[in-house]
Every structure is written in C-alpha cells, then in structure tokens.
C-alpha positions in Angstrom: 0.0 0.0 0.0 1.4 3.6 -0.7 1.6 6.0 1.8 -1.4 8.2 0.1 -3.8 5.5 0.5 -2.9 4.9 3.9 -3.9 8.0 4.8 -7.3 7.9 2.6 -8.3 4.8 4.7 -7.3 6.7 8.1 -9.5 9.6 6.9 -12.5 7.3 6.1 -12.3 5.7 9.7 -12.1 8.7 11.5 -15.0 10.0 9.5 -17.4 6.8 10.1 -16.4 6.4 13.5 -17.4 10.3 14.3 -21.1 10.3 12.1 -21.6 6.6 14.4 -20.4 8.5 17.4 -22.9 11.0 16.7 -25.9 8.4 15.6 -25.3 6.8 18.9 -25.0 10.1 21.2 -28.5 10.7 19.1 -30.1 7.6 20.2 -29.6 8.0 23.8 -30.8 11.8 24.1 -33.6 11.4 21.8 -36.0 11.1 24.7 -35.1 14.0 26.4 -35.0 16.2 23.1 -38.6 14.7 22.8 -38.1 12.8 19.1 -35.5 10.4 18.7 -35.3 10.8 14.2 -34.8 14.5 14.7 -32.1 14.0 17.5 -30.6 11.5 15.3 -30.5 14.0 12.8 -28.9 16.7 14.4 -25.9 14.7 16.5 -25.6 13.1 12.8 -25.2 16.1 11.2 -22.7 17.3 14.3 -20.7 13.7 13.9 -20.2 14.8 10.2 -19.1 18.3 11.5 -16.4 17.1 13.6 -15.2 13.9 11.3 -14.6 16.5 8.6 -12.9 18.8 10.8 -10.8 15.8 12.1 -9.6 14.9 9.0 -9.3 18.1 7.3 -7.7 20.5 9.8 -4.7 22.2 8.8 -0.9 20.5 9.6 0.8 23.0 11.9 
C-alpha cells in the first residue's frame, strides 16, 4: 500500500467512527430532546461536522 492511500483509509475511519459517534449520542438523548429521528438527525449532522474537521484540519 502507498503511503497516500494509507492516509485515505485513516481519513475514512475517523470520518465513520465520528457520524456513528454522533448516531449513537443521538439515540440515547432522543427522549429527552422529545423525538428520537430529529435528535438523530442533528448529532448526525454534528458527527459529520467534527469527522470533517478531524480529517481536514490544517498540519501545523
């Protein structure tokens, strides 16, 4: 494996581990938000947030 694709498959796993993180965290405050889909939804949409800025932050 070059080096480029190990860093494509790094990427991809940070990226599915944080949406999953997010589905999850979701899940378990959906009854206090009052609707589980739209909680879902939202730490989802948050889980992307952060896998993206994970793997595309700037190298100092």
């Amino acid at each position: 494996m070059s080096r480029k694709s190990k860093k494509r498959q790094a990427s991809r796993g940070t990226l599915a581990l944080c949406i999953t993180a997010g589905l999850i965290v979701g899940v378990g405050l959906g009854p206090f938000v009052g609707s589980v889909l739209l909680s879902m939804v939202i730490f989802g949409l948050l889980g992307v947030a952060a896998g993206l800025y994970f793997t595309h932050r700037p190298k100092p």
